[in-house]
C-alpha positions as CSV (number, residue, x, y, z in Angstrom):
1,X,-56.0,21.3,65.9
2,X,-56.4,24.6,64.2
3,X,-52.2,25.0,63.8
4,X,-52.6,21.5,62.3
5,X,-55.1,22.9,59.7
6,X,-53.3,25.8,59.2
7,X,-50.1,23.7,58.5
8,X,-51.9,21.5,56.4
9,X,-53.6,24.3,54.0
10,X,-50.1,26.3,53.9
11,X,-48.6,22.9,52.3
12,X,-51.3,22.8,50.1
13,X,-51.2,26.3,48.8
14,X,-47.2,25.9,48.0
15,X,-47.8,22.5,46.6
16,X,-50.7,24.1,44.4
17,X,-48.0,27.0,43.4
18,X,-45.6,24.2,42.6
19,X,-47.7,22.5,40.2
20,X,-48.8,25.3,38.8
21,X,-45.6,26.5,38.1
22,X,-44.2,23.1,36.8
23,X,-47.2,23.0,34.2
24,X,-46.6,26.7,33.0
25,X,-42.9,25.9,32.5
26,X,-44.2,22.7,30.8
27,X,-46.1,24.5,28.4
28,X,-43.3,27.5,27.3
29,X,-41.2,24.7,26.7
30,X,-43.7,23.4,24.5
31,X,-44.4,26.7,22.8
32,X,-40.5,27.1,22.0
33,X,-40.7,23.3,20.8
34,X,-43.5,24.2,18.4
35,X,-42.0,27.6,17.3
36,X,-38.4,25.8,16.2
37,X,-40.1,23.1,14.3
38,X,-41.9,26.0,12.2
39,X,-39.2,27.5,11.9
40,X,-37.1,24.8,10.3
41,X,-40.4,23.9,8.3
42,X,-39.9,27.6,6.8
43,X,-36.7,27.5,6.2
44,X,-36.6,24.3,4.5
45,X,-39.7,24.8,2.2
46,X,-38.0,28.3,1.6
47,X,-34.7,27.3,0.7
48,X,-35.4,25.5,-2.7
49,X,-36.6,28.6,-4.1
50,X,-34.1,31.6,-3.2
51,X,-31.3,30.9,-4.6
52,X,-32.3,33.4,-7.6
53,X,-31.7,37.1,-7.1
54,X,-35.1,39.2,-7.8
55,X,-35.4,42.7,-9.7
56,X,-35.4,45.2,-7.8
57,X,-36.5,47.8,-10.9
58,X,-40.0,45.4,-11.4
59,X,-43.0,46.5,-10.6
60,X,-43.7,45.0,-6.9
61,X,-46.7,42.7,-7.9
62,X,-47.6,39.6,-5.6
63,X,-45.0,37.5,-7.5
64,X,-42.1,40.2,-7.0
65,X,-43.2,40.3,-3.2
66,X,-43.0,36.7,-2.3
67,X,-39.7,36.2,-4.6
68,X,-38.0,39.3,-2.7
69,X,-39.0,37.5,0.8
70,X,-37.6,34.2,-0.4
71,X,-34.1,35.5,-1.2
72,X,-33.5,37.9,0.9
73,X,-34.8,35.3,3.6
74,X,-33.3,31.8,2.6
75,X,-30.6,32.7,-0.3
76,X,-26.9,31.5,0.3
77,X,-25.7,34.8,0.1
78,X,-28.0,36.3,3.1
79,X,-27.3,33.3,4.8
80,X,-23.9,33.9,4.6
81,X,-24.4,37.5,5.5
82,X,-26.1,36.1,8.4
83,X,-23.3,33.8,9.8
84,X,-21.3,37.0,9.9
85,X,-23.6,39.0,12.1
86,X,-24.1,35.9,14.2
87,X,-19.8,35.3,14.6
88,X,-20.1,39.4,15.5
89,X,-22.7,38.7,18.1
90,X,-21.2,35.3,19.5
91,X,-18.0,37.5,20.1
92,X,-19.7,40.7,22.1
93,X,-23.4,39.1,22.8
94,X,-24.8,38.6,26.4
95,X,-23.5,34.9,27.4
96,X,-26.2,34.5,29.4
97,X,-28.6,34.1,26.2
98,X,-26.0,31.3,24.5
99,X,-22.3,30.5,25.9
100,X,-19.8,31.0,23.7
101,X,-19.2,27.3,23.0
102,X,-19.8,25.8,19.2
103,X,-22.8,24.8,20.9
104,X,-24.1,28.4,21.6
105,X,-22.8,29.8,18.0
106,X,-25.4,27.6,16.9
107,X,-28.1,28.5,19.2
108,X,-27.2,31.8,18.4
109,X,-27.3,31.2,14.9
110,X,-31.1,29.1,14.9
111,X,-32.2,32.3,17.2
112,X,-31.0,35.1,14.2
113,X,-32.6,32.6,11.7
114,X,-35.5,32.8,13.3
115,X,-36.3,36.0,14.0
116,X,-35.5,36.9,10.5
117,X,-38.1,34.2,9.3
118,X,-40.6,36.0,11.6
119,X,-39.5,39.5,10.6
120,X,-39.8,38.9,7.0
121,X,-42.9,37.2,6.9
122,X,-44.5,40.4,8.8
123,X,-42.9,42.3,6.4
124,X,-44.3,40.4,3.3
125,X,-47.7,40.3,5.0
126,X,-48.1,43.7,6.3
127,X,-46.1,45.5,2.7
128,X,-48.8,43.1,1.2
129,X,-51.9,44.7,3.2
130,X,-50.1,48.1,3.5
131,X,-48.9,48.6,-0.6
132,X,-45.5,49.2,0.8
133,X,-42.6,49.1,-1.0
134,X,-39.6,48.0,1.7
135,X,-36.9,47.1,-1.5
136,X,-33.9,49.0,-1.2
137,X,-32.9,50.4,-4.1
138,X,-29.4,52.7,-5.6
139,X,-30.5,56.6,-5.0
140,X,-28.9,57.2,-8.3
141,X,-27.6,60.4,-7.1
142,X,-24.4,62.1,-8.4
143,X,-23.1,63.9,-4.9
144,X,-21.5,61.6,-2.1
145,X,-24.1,63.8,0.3
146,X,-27.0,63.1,-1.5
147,X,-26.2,59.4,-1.4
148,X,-25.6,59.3,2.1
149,X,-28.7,61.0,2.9
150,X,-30.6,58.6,1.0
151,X,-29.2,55.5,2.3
152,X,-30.1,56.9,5.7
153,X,-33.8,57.6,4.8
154,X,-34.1,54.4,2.9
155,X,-33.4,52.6,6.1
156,X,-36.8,54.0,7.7
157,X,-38.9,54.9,4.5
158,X,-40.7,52.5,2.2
159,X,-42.8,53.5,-1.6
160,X,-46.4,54.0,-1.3
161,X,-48.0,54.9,-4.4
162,X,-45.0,56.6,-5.7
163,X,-44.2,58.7,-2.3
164,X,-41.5,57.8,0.3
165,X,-43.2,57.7,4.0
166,X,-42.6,55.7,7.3
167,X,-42.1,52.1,6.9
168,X,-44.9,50.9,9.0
169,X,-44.9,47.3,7.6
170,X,-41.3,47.4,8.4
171,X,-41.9,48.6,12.3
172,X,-44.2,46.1,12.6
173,X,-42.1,43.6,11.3
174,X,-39.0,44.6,14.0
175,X,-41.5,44.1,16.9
176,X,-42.3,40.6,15.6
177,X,-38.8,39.6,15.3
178,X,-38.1,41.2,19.3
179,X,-41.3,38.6,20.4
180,X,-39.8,36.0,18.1
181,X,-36.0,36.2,19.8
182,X,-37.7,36.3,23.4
183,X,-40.1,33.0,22.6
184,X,-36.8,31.4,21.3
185,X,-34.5,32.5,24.2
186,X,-36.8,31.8,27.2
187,X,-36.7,35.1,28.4
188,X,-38.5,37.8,29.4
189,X,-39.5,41.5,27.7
190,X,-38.4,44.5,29.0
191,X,-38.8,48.2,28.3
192,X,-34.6,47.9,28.3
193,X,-34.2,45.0,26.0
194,X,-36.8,46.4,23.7
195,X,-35.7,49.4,22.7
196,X,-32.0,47.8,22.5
197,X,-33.4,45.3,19.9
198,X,-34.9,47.8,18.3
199,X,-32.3,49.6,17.8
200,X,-30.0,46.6,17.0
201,X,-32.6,45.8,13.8
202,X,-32.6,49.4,12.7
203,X,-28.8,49.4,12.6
204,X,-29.1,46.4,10.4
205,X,-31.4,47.9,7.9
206,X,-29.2,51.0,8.2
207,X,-26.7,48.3,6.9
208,X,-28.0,47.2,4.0
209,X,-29.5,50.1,2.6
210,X,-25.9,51.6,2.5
211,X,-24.3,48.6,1.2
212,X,-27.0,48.7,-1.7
213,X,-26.1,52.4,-2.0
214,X,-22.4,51.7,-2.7
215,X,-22.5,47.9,-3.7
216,X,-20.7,48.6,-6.9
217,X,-18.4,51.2,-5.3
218,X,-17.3,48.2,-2.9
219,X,-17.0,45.8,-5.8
220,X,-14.6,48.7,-8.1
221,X,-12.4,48.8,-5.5
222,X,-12.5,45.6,-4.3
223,X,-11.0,44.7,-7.9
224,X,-8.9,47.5,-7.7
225,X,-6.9,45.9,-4.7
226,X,-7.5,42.6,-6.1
227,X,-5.2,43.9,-9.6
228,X,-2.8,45.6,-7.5
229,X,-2.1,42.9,-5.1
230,X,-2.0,40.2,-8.3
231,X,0.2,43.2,-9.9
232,X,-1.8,43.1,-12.6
């Protein structure tokens, strides 16, 4: 009789651990359900608007803020930028996250998308509270050195009142989009994956703050070739 009960409460207990798992794997599925549909809410609402490039010598009112976050979030261009970072990532990513079928370039794709909804809108939010400046912007400088070592600083730094310090708004922002990528992805966070995601957003702004650096360097020589292989 009591190997009966026993029996009986052990099948319980694992039936109780069943259903409990079943109902939490019901409800992350539902939490990634929710999170896509906000993020295509975003992006479409967003699109409509970014198409127009802001200027990055204004002063960095409310209206300058939220025009910078829509193009450099939604715009065809960083869009575009986007699908190359994604083909870049489909080619040497983890498989395990999307296969490399058309239908995992796209799951890669919505998952970059994404998280740069997410880190932007922390950005805007927290530069908002924060008075941070995160534009990147030409040094100006004559010597190759000293533009190199701005470009570099740029990628960590933001304006406050004038002064160059730690992008906070920017760190919060990276952490938001790490969250964002493991909500999407169904997996877990590590101390490992962290810091590699981390460091795989840094690298980006590293990116862009040197191709604002030398965007019209790129564009004189990209003419140059373009006149010598025309033979013009």
């Amino acid at each position: 009789m009591a190997w009966a009960l026993q029996r009986s409460g052990l099948s319980w207990s694992v039936a109780s651990l069943s259903l409990r798992g079943n109902h939490r794997d019901r409800s992350g599925n539902r939490l990634r359900g929710r999170c896509k549909w906000v993020f295509g809410l975003l992006f479409a609402a967003g699109a409509i608007y970014a198409q127009t490039a802001p200027d990055p010598t204004a002063a960095f009112d409310w209206d300058q803020r939220w025009h910078h976050y829509l193009y450099r979030t939604y715009s065809i261009q960083r869009m575009g930028f986007l699908a190359v970072d994604t083909t870049f990532d489909y080619l040497t990513g983890d498989a395990r996250d999307c296969d490399r079928s058309a239908a995992g370039y796209g799951c890669r794709y919505g998952s970059n998308l994404g998280s740069r909804i997410v880190r932007n809108s922390i950005e805007l939010g927290a530069g908002a509270v924060l008075n941070e400046d995160t534009r990147f912007r030409p040094s100006g400088a004559k010597t190759f050195g000293a533009r190199i070592r701005f470009a570099t600083l740029q990628a960590f730094e933001a304006d406050h009142g004038g002064e160059r310090r730690f992008a906070y708004s920017r760190l919060a922002a990276t952490l938001g989009g790490v969250v964002a990528v493991s909500l999407w992805r169904g997996r877990g966070i590590s101390a490992w994956r962290l810091a590699a995601d981390i460091e795989d957003s840094y690298t980006s702004h590293l990116e862009n703050s040197f191709l604002t650096e030398f965007n019209d360097d790129l564009k004189g020589f990209g003419r140059r070739v373009w006149k010598a292989t025309l033979g013009k």
